[in-house]
C-alpha positions as a Markdown table, in Angstrom:
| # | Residue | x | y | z |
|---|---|---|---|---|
| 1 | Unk | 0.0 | 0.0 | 0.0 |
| 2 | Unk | 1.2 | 3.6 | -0.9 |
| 3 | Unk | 0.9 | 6.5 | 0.9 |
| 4 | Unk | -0.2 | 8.1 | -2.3 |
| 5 | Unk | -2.5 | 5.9 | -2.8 |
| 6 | Unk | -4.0 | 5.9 | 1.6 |
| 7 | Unk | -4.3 | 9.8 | 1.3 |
| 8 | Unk | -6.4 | 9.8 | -2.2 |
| 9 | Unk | -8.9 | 7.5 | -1.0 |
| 10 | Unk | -9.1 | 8.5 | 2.6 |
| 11 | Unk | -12.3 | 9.4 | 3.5 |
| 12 | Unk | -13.7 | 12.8 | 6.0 |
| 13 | Unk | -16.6 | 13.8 | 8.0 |
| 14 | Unk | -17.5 | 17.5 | 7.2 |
| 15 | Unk | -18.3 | 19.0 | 10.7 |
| 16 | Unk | -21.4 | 21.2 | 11.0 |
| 17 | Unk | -19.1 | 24.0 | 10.9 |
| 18 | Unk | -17.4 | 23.2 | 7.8 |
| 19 | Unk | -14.3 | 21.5 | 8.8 |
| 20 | Unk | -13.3 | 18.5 | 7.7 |
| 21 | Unk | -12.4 | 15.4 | 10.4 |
| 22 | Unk | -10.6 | 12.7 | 9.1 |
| 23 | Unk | -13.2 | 9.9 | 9.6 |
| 24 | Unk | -11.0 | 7.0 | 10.8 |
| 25 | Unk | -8.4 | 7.8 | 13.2 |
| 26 | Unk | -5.7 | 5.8 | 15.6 |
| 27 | Unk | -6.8 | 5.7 | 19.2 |
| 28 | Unk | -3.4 | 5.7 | 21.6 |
| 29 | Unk | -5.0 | 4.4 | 24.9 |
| 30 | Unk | -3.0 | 1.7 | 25.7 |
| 31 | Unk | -5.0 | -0.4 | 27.9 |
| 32 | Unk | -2.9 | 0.6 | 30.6 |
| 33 | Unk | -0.3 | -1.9 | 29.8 |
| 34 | Unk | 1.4 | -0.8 | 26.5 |
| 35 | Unk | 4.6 | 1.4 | 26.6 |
| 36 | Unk | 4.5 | 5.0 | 25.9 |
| 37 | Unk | 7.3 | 4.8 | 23.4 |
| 38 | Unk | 5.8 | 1.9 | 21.3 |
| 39 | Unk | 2.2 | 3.7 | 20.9 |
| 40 | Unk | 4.2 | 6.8 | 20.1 |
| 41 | Unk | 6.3 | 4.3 | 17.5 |
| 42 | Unk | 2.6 | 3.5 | 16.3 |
| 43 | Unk | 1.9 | 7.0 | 15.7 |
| 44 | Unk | 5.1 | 7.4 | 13.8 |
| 45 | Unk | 4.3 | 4.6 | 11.3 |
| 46 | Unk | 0.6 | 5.8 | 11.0 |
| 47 | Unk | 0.9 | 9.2 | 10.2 |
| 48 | Unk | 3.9 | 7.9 | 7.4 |
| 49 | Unk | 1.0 | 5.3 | 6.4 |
| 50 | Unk | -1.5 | 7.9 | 5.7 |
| 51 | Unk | -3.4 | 8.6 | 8.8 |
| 52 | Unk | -4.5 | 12.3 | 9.4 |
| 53 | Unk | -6.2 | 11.9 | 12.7 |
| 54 | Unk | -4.5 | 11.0 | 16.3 |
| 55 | Unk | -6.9 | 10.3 | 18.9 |
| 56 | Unk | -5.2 | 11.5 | 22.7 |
| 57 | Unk | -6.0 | 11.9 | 26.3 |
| 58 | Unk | -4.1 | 13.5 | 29.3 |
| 59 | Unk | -5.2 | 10.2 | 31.1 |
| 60 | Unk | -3.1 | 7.8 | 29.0 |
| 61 | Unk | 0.2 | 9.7 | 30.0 |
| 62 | Unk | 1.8 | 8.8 | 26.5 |
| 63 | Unk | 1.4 | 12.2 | 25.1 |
| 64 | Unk | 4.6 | 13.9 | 26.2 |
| 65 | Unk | 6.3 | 10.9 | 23.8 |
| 66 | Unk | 3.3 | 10.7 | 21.0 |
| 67 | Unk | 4.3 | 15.1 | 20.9 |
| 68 | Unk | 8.0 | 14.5 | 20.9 |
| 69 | Unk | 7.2 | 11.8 | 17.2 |
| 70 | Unk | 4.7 | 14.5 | 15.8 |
| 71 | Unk | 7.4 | 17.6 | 16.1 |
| 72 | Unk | 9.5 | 15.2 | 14.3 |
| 73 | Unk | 7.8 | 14.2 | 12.2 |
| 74 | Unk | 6.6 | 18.0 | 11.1 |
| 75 | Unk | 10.4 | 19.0 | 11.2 |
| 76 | Unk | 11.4 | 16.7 | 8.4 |
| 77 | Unk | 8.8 | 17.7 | 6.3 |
| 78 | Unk | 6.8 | 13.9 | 6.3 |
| 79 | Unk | 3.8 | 15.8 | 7.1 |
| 80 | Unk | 2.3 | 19.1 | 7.2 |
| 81 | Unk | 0.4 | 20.5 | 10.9 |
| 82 | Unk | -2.7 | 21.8 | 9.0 |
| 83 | Unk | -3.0 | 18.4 | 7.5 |
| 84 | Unk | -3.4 | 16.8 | 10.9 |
| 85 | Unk | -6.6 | 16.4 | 13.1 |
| 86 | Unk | -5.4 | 16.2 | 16.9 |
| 87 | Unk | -7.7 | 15.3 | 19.8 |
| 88 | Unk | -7.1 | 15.3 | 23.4 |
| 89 | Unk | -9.4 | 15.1 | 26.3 |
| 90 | Unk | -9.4 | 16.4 | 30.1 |
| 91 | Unk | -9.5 | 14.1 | 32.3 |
| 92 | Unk | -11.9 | 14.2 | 35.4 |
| 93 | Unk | -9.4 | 15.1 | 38.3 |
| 94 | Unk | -9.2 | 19.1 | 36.0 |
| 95 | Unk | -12.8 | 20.0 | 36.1 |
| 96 | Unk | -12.3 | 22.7 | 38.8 |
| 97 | Unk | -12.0 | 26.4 | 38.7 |
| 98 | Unk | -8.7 | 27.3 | 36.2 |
| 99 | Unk | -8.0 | 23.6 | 35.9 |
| 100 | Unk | -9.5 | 23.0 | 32.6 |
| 101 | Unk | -7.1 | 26.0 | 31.3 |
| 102 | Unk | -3.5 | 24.1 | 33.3 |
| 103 | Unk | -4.7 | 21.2 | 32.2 |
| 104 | Unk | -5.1 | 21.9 | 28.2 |
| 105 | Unk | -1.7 | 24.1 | 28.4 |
| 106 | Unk | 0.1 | 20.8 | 29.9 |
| 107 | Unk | -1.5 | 18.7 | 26.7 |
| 108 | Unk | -0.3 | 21.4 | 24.4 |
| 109 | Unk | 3.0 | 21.4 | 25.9 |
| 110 | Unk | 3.1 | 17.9 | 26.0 |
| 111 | Unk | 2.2 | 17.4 | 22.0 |
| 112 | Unk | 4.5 | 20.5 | 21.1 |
| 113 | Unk | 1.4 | 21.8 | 19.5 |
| 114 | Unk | -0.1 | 25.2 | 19.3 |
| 115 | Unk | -3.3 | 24.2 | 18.6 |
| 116 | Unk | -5.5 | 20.9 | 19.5 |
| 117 | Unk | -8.0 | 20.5 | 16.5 |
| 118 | Unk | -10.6 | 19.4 | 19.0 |
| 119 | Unk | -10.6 | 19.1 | 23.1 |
| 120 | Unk | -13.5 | 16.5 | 24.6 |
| 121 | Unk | -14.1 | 16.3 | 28.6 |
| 122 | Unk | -13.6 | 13.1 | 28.6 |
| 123 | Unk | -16.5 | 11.9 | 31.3 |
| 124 | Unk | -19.0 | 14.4 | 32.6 |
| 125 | Unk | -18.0 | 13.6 | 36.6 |
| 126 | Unk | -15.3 | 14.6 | 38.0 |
| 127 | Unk | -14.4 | 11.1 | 39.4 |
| 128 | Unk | -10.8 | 9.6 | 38.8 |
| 129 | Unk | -9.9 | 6.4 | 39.4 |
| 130 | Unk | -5.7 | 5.3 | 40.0 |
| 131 | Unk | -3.9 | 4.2 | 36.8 |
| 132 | Unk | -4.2 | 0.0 | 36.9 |
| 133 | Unk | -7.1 | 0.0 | 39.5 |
| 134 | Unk | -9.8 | -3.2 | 39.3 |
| 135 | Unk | -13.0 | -2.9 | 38.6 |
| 136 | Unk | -14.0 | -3.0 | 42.6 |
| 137 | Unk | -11.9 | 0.7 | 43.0 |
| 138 | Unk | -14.2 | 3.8 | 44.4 |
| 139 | Unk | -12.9 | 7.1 | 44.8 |
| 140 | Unk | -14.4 | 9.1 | 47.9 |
| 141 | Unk | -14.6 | 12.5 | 46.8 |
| 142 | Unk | -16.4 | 11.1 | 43.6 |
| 143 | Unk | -19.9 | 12.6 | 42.9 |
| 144 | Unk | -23.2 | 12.0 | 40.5 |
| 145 | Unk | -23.2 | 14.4 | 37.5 |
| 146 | Unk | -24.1 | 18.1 | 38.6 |
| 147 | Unk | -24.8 | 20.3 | 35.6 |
| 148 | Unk | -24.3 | 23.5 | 37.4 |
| 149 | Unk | -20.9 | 22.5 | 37.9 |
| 150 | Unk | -20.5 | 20.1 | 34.2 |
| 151 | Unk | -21.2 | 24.1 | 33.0 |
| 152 | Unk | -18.2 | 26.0 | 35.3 |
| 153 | Unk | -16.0 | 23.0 | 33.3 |
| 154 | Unk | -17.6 | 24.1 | 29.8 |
| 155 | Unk | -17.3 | 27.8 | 30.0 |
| 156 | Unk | -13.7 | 27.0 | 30.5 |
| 157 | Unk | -13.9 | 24.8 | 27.2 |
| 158 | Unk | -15.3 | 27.8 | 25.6 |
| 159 | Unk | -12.5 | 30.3 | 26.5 |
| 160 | Unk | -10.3 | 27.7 | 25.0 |
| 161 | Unk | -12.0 | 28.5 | 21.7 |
| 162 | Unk | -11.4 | 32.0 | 22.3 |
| 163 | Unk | -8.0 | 31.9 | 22.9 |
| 164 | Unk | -7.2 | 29.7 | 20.3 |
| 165 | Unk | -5.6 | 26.7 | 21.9 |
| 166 | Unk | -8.5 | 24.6 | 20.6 |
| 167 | Unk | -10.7 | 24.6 | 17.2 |
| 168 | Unk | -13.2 | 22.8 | 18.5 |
| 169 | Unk | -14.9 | 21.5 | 21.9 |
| 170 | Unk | -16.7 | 18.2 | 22.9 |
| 171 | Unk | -17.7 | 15.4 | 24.4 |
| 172 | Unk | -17.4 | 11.9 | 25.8 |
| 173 | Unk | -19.8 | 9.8 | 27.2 |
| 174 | Unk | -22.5 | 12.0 | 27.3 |
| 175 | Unk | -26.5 | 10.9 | 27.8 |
| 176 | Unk | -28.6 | 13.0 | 25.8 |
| 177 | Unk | -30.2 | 13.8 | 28.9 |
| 178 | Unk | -27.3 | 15.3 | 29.8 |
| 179 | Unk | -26.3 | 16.5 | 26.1 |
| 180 | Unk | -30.0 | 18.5 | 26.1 |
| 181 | Unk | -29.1 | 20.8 | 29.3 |
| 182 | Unk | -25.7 | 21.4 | 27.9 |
| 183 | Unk | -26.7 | 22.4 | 24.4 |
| 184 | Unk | -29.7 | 24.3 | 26.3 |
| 185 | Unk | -27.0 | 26.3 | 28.4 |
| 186 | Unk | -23.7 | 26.7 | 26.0 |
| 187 | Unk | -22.0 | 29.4 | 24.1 |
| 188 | Unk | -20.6 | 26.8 | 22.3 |
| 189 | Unk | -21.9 | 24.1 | 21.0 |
| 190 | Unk | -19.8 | 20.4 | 20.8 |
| 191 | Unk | -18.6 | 19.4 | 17.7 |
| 192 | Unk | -18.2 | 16.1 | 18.4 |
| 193 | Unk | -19.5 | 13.3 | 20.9 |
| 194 | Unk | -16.9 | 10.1 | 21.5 |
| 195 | Unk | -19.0 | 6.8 | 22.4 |
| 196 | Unk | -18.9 | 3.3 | 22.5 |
| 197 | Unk | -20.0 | 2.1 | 18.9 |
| 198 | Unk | -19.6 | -1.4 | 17.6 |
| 199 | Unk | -22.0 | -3.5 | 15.9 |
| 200 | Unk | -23.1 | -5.0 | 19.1 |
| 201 | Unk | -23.5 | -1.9 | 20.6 |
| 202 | Unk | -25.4 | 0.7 | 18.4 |
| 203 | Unk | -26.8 | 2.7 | 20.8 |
| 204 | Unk | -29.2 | 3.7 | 17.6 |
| 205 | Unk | -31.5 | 6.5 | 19.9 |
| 206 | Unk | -27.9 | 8.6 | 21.0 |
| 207 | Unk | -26.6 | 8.3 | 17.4 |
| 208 | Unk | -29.8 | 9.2 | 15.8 |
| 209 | Unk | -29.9 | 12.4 | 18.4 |
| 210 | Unk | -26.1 | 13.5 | 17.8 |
| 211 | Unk | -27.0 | 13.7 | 14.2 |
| 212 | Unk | -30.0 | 15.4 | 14.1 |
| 213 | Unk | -28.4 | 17.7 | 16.2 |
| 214 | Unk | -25.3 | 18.4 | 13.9 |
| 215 | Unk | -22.7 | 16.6 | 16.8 |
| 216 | Unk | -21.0 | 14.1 | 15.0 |
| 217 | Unk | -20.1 | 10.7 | 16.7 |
| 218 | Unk | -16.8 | 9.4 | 17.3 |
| 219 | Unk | -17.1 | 5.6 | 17.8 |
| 220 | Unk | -14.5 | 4.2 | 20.5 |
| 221 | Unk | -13.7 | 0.7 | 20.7 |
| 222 | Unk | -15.2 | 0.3 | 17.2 |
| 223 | Unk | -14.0 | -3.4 | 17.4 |
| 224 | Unk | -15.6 | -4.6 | 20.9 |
| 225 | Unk | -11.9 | -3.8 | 22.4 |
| 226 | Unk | -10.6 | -7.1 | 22.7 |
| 227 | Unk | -7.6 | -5.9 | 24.8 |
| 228 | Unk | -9.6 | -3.8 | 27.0 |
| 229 | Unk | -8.7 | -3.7 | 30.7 |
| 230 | Unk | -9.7 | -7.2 | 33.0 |
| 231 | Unk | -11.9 | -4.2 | 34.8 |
| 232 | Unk | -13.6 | -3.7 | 32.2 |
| 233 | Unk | -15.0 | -7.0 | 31.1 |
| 234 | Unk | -18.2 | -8.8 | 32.4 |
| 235 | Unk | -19.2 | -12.5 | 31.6 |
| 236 | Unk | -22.2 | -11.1 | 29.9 |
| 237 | Unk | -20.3 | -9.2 | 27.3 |
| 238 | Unk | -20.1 | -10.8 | 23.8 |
| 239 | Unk | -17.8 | -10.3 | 21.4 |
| 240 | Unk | -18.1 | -8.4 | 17.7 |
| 241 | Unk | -15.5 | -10.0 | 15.5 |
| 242 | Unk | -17.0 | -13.7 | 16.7 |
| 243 | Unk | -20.5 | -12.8 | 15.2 |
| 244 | Unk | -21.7 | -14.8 | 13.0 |
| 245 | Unk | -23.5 | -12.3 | 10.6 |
| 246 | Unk | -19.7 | -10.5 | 10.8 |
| 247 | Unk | -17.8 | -13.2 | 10.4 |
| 248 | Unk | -20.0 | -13.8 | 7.2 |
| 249 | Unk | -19.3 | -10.4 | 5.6 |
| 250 | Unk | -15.7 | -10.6 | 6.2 |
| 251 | Unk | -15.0 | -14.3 | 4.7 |
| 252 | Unk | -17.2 | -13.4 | 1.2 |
| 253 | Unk | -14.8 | -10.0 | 1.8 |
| 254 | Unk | -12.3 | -11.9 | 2.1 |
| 255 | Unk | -10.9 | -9.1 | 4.9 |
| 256 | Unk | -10.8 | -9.6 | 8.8 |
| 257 | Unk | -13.6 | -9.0 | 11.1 |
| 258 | Unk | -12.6 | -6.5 | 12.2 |
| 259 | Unk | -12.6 | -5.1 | 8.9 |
| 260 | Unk | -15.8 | -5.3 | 8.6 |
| 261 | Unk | -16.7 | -3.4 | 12.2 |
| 262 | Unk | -14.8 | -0.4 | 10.8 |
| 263 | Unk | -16.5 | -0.4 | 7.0 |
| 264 | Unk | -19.8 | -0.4 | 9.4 |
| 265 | Unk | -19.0 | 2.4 | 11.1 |
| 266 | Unk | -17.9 | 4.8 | 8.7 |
| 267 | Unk | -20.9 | 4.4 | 6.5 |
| 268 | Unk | -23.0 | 4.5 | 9.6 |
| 269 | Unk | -21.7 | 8.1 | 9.7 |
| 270 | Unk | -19.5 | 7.9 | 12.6 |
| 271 | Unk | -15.3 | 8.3 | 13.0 |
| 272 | Unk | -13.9 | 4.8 | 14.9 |
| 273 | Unk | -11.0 | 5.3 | 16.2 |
| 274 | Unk | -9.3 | 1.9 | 16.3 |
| 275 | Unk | -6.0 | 1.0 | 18.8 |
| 276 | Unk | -3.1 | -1.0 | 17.6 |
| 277 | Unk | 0.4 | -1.1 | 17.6 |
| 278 | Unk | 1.1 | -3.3 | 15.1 |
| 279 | Unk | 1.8 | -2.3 | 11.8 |
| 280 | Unk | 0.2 | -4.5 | 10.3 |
| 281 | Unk | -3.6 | -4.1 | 12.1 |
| 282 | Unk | -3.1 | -0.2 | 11.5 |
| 283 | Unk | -2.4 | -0.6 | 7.7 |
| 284 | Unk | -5.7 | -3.1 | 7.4 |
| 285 | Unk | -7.9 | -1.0 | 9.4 |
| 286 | Unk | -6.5 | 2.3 | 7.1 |
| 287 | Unk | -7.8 | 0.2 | 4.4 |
| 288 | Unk | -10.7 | -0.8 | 5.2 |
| 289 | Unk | -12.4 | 2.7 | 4.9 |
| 290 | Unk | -10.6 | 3.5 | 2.2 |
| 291 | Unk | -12.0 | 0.4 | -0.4 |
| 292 | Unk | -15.0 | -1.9 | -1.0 |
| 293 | Unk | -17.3 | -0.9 | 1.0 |
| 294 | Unk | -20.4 | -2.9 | 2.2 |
| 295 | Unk | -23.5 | -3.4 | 0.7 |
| 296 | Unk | -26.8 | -1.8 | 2.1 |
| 297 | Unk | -27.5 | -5.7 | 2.3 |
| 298 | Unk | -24.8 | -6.1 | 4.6 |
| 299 | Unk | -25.4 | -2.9 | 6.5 |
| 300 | Unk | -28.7 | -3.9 | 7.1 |
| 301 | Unk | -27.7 | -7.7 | 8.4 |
| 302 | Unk | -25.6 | -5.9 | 11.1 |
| 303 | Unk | -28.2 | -3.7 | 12.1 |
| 304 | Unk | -30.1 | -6.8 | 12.8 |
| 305 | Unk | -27.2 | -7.9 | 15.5 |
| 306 | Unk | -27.2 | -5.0 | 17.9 |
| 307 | Unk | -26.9 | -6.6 | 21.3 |
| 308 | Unk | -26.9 | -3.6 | 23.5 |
| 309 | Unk | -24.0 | -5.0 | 25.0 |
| 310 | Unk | -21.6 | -1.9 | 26.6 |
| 311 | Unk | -18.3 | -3.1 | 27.2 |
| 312 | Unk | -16.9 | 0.3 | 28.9 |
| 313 | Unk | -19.5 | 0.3 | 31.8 |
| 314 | Unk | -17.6 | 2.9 | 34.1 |
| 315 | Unk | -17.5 | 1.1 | 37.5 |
| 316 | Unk | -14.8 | 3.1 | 38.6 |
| 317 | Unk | -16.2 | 6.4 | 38.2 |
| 318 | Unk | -19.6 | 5.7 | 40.6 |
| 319 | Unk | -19.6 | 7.7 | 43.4 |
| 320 | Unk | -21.0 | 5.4 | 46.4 |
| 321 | Unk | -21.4 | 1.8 | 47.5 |
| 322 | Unk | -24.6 | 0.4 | 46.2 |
| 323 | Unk | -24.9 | 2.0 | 43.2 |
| 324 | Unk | -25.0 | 0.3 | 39.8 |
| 325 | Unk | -23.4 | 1.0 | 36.7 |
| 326 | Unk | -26.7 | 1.6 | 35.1 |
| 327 | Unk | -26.9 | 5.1 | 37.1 |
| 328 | Unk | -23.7 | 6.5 | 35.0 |
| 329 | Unk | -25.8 | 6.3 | 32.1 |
| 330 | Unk | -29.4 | 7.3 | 33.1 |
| 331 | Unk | -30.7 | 4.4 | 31.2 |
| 332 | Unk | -34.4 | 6.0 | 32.3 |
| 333 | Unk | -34.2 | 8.7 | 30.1 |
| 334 | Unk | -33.2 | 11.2 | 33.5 |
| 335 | Unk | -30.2 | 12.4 | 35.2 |
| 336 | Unk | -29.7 | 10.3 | 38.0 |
| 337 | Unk | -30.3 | 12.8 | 41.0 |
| 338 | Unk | -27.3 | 13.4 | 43.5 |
């Protein structure tokens, strides 16, 4: 594969506002057990491959190395900063008053950038959890989503806009619960929403609203995350890539199942944002969108296999003993109250 040939074909989401997001880009969270240096290595050989979009978070601590291959790579002239789409995300310990501002100055700093091309609050509490912490881990001082304060965070976002550090705000793992009180109070409206998407987790009613309302979707773990954290996995969660209806497409394909999870995603309108580290994996996925892409047909045989099953359930981030998981995500159609 040329990089000639990766760049003509590769596909972008036009933004309500005009700009255009590469629609498949390489996620760097590293499941908390991949060096920093190899997933910067892995953004290296992407961004020589043909990717356009880098997908970061304060939280995965690899960006100080991931900034030091980008300058690089920009020095010698392999790729131009305008032609790159950079996301990074505050984590939930820099909601408070000024934090928001350190906290995107540090990821800037970090990267070597002057810009981020679009900044996410990652959750919408301010609950952290330790770096390697099981699934049983509670954090004190965590607390229920408050809007009042959710706000104080996304005025901050805002003056980000204004000063321009960032091109463009978001979120991450919103409700549209909580995505109607924010678009209800903002100055600035999110450009983009990151969310679990695979096929056996559509979450059709989110996507449908994100659309409608001009937010486009980012899907994470677009693959069901096999190599997601042990804290993250449940006996009741299935798997994408072992789907029968998947496994079909991709053998007439004649591509990997994974392969075919991508192709779904990008012609459901959303960006996935696939992890890897292998060259390999982050060629083929590249490909994918770029080539053959699936039939209505097929598109409608994987609608058919949603399973509502969500893999990235958010233990860690409840904010008592004897809550459930279901409460993050005001499953109800409410915010869960304080």
């Amino acid at each position: 594969m040329s990089q000639q040939f990766v760049i003509s074909q590769f596909p972008y989401k036009t933004l309500s506002n005009g700009q255009k997001m590469p629609a498949i880009g390489l996620g760097t969270f590293g499941s908390d057990h991949v060096p920093h240096e190899k997933v910067a290595e892995a953004v290296g050989f992407a961004i020589k491959a043909g990717y356009r979009h880098i997908d970061c978070a304060s939280v995965y601590r690899n960006e100080k190395e991931i900034g030091a291959v980008i300058k690089s790579l920009i020095d010698e002239g392999a790729v131009r900063r305008e032609d790159l789409w950079i996301t990074s995300k505050l984590w939930n310990d820099m909601h408070g008053d000024g934090q928001v501002i350190e906290s995107c100055r540090q990821t800037l700093d970090d990267l070597q950038l002057e810009y981020l091309d679009l900044y996410l609050v990652h959750w919408p509490f301010p609950n952290y959890h330790a770096p390697g912490c099981d699934v049983n881990a509670r954090n004190p001082d965590a607390r229920p989503y408050i809007h009042e304060n959710y706000m104080k965070t996304w005025r901050q976002m805002e003056e980000l806009v204004n000063r321009g550090w960032v091109r463009n705000i978001g979120t991450s793992n919103m409700t549209i619960p909580k995505m109607k009180r924010l678009l209800r109070d903002c100055a600035i409206r999110p450009a983009a929403n990151e969310m679990e998407l695979h096929p056996h987790f559509q979450q059709p009613e989110l996507f449908s609203y994100l659309t409608g309302e001009g937010i486009q979707p980012i899907g994470y773990s677009p693959i069901g995350s096999p190599n997601r954290p042990e804290r993250d996995r449940t006996p009741e969660d299935t798997s994408d890539m072992e789907d029968p209806v998947i496994v079909d497409i991709a053998r007439r394909m004649n591509v990997h199942p994974a392969a075919v999870c991508l192709k779904w995603s990008v012609q459901l309108g959303a960006i996935p944002i696939p992890f890897s580290v292998n060259p390999k994996n982050i060629l083929a996925n590249l490909r994918a969108v770029s080539e053959n892409p699936l039939s209505d047909e097929d598109m409608e045989a994987i609608a058919g296999i949603d399973r509502n099953c969500r893999l990235i359930k958010g233990q860690v981030f409840l904010w008592k003993e004897g809550q459930s998981w279901e409460d993050l995500w005001d499953l109800n159609g409410e915010i869960t109250p304080p």
